[in-house]
SEDOKOL-476767 format. One record per residue (C-alpha): x, y, z. Coordinates in pm, whole numbers, plus 50000, padded with zeros to 5 digits. Layout:
BEGIN
(pt (X Y Z));
...
END
This chain:
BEGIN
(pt (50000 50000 50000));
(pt (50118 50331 49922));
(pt (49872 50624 50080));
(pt (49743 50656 50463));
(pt (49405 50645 50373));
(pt (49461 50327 50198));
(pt (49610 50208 50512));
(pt (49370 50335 50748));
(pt (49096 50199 50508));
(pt (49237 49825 50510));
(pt (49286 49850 50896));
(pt (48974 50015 50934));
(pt (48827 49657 50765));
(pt (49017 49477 50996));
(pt (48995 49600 51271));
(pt (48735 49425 51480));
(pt (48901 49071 51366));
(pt (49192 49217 51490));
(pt (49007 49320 51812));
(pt (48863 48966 51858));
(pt (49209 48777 51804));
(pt (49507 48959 51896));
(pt (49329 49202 52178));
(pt (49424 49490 51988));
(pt (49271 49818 52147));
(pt (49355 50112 51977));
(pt (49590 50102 51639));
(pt (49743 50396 51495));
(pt (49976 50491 51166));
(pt (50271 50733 51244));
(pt (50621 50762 51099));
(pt (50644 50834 50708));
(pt (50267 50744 50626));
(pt (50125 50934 50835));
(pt (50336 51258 50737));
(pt (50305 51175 50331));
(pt (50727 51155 50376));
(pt (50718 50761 50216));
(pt (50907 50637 49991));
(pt (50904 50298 49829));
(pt (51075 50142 50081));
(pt (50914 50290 50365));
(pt (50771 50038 50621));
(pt (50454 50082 50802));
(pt (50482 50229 51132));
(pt (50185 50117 51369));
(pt (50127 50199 51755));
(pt (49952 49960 51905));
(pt (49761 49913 52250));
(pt (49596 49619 52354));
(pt (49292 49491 52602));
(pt (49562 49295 52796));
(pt (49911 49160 52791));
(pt (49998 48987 52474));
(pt (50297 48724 52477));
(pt (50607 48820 52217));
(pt (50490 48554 51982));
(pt (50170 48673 51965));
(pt (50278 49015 51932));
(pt (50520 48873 51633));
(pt (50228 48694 51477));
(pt (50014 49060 51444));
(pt (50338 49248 51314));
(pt (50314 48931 51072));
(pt (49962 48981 50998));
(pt (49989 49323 50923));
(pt (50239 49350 50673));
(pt (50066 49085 50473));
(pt (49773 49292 50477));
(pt (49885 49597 50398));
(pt (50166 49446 50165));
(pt (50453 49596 50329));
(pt (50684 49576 50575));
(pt (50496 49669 50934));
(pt (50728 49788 51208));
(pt (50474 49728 51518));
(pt (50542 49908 51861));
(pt (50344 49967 52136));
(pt (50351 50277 52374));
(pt (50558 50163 52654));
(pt (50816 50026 52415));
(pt (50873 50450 52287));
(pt (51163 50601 52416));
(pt (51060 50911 52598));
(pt (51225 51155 52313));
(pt (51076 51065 52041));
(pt (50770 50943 52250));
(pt (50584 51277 52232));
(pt (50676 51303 51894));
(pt (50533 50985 51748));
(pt (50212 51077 52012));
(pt (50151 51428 51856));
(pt (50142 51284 51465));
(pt (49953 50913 51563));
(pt (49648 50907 51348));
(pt (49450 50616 51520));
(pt (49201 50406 51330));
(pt (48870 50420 51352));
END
């Protein structure tokens, strides 16, 4: 995929199977995508927060998911894993799906 809204459309889709499997709360696009800065090999950036803890395997499996879906590489990170820096950063430019 090579637009946000495509992105946010296909995750959109998704999202409540997403919900029901992996626990996923709240997903949002941020990095390149979400500024319109991509290039062709640009991965997806995706925050992610969840119902409840997920194992690392599980966690893999989504970041696996995801790039399949969207047809790119997803790099999958969830809010306590942002350093504090760049934390408020990647929280002021987040656009979550809906």
């Amino acid at each position: 995929m090579d637009k946000q809204l495509d992105i946010q459309k296909t995750l959109s889709q998704h999202l409540d199977e997403l919900k029901t499997t992996y626990g996923v709360e709240r997903l949002g696009l941020f990095g390149s995508f979400s500024r319109g800065e991509q290039t062709p090999s640009s991965d997806i950036d995706l925050l992610v927060e969840f119902t409840h803890p997920v194992g690392f395997f599980q966690f893999l499996r989504l970041e696996r998911e995801l790039s399949t879906l969207l047809g790119r590489r997803v790099d999958l990170v969830t809010r306590k894993a942002l350093k504090p820096h760049i934390g408020q950063r990647i929280l002021a430019e987040v656009k979550y799906v809906q």
